[in-house]
SESELO-42838 format. One line per 2 residues: number of its first residue (from 1); their letters; for each residue x, y, z of C-alpha. Coordinates in Angstrom, 1 decimal. Last residue first. Example, Ala and Ser with C-alpha at 12.3 -4.5 7.8 and 13.67 -1.06 7.14 Angstrom:
residues 2
2 = SA = 13.7/-1.1/7.1 ~ 12.3/-4.5/7.8;
end
This chain:
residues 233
233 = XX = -78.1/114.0/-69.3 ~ -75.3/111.1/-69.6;
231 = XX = -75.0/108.7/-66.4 ~ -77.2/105.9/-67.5;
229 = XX = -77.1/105.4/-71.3 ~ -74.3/107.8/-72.0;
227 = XX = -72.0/105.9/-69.4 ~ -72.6/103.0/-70.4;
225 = XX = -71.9/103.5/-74.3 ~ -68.5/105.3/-72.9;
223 = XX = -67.6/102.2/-71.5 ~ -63.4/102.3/-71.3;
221 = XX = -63.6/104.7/-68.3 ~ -66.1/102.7/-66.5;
219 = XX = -64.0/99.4/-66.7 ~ -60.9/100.8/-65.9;
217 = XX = -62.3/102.2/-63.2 ~ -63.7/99.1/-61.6;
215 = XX = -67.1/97.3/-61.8 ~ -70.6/97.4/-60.8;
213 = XX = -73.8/98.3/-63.4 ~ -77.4/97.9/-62.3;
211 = XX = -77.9/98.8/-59.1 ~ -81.7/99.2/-58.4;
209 = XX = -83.4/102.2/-57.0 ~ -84.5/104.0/-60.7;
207 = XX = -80.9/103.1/-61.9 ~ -78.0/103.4/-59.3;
205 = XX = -74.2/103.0/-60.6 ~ -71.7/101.4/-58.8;
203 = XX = -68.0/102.0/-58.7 ~ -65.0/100.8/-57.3;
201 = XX = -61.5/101.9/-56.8 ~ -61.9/105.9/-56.9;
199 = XX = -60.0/108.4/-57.3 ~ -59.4/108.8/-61.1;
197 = XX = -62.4/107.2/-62.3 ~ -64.3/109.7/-60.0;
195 = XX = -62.2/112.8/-61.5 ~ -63.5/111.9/-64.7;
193 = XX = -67.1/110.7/-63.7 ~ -68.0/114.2/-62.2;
191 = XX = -71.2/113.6/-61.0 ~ -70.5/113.1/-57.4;
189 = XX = -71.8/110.7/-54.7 ~ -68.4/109.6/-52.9;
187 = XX = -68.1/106.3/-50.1 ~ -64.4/106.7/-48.8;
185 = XX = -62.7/104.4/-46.5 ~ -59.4/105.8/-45.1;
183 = XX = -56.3/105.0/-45.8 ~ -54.2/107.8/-44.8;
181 = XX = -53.4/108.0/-49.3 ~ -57.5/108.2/-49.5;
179 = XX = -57.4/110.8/-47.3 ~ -55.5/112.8/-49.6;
177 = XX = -57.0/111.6/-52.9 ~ -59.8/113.1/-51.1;
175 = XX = -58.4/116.3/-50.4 ~ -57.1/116.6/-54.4;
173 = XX = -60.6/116.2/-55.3 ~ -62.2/118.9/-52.7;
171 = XX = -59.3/121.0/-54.3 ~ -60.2/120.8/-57.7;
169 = XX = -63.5/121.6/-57.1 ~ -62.6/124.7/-55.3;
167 = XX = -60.6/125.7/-58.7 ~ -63.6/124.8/-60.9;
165 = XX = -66.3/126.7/-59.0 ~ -68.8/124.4/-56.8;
163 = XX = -72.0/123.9/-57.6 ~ -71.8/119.8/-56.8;
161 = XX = -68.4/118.9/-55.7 ~ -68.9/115.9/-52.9;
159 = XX = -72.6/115.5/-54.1 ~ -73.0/113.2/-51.3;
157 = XX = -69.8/112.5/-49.3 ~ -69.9/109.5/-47.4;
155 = XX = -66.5/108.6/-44.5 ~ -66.1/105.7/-43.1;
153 = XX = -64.1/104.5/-40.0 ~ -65.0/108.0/-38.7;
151 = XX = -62.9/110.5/-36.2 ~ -66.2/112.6/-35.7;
149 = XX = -63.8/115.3/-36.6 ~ -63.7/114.2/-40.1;
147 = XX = -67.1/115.2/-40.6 ~ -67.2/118.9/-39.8;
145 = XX = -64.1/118.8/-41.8 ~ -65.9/117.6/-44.8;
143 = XX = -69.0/119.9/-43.6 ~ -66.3/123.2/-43.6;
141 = XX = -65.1/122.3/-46.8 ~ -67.8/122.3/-48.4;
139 = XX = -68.9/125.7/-47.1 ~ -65.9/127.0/-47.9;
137 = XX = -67.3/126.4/-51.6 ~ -70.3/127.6/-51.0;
135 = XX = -68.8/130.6/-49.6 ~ -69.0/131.6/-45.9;
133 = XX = -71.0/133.5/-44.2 ~ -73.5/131.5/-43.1;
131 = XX = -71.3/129.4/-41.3 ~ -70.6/132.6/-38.8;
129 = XX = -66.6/134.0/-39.6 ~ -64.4/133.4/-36.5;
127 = XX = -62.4/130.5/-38.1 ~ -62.1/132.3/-41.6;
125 = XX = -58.7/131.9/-41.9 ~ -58.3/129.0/-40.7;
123 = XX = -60.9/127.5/-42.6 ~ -59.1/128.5/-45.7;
121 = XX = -56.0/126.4/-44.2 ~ -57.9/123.3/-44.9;
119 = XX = -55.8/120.4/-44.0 ~ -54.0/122.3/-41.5;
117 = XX = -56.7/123.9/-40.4 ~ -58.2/120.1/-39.2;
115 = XX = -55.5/119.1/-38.2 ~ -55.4/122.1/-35.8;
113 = XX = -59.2/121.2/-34.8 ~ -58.2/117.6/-34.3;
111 = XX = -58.9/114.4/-36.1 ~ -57.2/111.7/-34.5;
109 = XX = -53.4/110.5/-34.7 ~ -52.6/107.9/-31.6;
107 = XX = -56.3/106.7/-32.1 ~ -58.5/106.5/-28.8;
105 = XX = -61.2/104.6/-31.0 ~ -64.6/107.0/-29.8;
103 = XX = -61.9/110.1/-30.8 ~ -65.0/112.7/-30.3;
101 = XX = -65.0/116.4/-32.3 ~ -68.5/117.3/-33.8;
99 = XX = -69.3/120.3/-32.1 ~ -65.6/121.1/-32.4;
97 = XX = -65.6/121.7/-35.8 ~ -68.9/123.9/-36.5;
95 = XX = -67.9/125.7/-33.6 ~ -64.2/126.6/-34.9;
93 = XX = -66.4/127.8/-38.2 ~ -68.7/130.0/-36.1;
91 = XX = -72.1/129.0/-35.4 ~ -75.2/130.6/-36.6;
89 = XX = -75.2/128.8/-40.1 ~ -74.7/125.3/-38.7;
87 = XX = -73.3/123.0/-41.7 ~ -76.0/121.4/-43.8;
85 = XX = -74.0/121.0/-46.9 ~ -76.1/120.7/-49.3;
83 = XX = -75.8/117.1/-50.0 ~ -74.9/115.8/-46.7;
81 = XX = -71.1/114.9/-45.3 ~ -71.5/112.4/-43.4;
79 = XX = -69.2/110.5/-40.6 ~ -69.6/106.6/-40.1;
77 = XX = -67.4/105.5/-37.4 ~ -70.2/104.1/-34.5;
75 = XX = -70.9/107.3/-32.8 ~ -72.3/108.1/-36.6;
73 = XX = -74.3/105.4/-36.1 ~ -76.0/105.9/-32.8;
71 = XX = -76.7/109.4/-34.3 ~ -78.5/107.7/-36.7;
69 = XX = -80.9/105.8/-35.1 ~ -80.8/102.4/-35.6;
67 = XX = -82.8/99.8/-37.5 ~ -80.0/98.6/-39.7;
65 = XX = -76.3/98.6/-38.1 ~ -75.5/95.1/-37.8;
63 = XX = -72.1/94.9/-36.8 ~ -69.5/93.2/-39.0;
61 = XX = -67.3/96.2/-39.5 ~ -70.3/97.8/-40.5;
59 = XX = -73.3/95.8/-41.7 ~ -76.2/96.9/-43.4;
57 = XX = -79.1/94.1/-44.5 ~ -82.3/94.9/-46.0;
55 = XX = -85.8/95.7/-45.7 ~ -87.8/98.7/-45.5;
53 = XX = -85.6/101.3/-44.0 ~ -85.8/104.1/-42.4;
51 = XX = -84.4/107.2/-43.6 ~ -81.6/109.4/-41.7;
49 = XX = -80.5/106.0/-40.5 ~ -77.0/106.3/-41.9;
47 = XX = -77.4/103.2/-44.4 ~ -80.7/104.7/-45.4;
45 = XX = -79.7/108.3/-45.5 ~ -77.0/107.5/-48.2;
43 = XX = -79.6/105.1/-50.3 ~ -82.2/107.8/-50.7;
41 = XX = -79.5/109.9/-51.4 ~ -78.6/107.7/-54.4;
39 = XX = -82.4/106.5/-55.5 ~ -82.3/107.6/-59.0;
37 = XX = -84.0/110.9/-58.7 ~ -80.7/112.7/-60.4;
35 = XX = -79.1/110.4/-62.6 ~ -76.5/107.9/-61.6;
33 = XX = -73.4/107.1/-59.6 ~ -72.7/105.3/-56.1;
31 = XX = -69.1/105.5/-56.0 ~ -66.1/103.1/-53.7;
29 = XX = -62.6/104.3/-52.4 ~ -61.4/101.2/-50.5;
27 = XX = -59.2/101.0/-46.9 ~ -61.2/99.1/-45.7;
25 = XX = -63.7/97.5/-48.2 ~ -66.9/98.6/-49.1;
23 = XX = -69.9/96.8/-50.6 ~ -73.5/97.7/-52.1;
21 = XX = -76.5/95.4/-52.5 ~ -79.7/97.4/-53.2;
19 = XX = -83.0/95.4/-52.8 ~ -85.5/98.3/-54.8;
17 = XX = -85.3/101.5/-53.5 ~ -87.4/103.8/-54.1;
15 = XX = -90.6/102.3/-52.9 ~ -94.0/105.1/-53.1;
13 = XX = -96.5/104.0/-50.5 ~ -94.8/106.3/-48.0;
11 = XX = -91.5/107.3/-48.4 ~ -89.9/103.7/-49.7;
9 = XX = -86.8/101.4/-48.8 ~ -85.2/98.3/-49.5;
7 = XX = -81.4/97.4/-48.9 ~ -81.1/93.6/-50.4;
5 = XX = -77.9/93.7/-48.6 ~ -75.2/96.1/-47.7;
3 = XX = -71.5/95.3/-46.5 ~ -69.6/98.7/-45.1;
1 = X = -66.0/97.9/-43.8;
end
């Protein structure tokens, strides 16, 4: 689904990321872990065009991707949902979604606002409420559905649960494991390795813009001297 190569990119004179390579299969739940300032949302707005790019490969579904703009991407199946949010604070909830809404691949079962409420009833509820009134929590859930009704082939979360109160926390996991189940492909930037190693398939974790660690969740889970050396605070 999403192949990346050698991905290089700097603001300014200052290089963050040093010749990333990054994969994800269709289908595949994949992480990009590390500290904060490690390169991770530097790498997020480089495959999505939000940041230009230095050097390096991206491909989705085969298609050279690198070098353009990024609503050009997102029409091409990748749907983000940014860290902070982001949604549009003077726009109601059922304008949030629908601003967003396309089915690009004609699919029998898209993304639609109903869906949508039916796969986060809280945003049925507050439907008429302004973005800006909303909890952070609601928030979150209003930028994941934001996404989803682009209808992507991929989906990127970064900082899926971050500030978040337990209970909502637990639901933002329990929604991925959700889509996970329809089979769609899942890039997550979270620090919660627990739930991670749970969910997800893959994992990769970013040190000062270089990947230095790959492997599964068995593998991760069974580290704990990894984890301490590049994911503990």
């Amino acid at each position: 689904m999403l192949k990346i190569r050698n991905l290089q990119a700097a603001y300014g004179a200052s290089q963050v990321l040093f010749g990333v390579d990054l994969d994800v299969a269709a289908g595949e739940v994949v992480t990009l872990l590390g500290r904060n300032g490690m390169g991770k949302t530097t790498s997020v707005h480089a495959m999505t065009g939000v940041h230009e790019n230095r050097q390096g490969e991206i491909e989705l579904e085969g298609r050279r991707i690198e070098g353009l703009a990024s609503h050009l991407i997102a029409k091409l199946g990748i749907g983000l949902v940014p860290e902070g949010r982001q949604i549009f604070p003077n726009l109601t909830v059922r304008e949030n979604l629908v601003a967003t809404a396309a089915n690009r691949e004609k699919r029998a079962n898209p993304w639609t606002l109903a869906r949508a409420y039916e796969f986060f009833p809280r945003l049925a509820e507050r439907e008429s409420n302004m973005g800006n009134q909303l909890s952070g929590g609601e928030q979150q859930m209003l930028a994941i559905g934001r996404a989803l009704m682009t209808n992507p082939k991929l989906l990127i979360l970064d900082e899926a649960t971050e500030g978040l109160a337990p209970l909502i926390r637990a639901e933002i996991w329990k929604c991925l494991e959700r889509l996970k189940g329809e089979g769609l492909s899942i890039l997550v930037i979270d620090k919660n390795v627990a739930a991670l190693t749970r969910l997800a398939d893959r994992h990769y974790i970013l040190e000062k813009g270089r990947i230095v660690w790959s492997g599964t969740s068995d593998a991760l889970r069974a580290d704990a001297e990894l984890q301490h050396r590049y994911l503990g605070v």
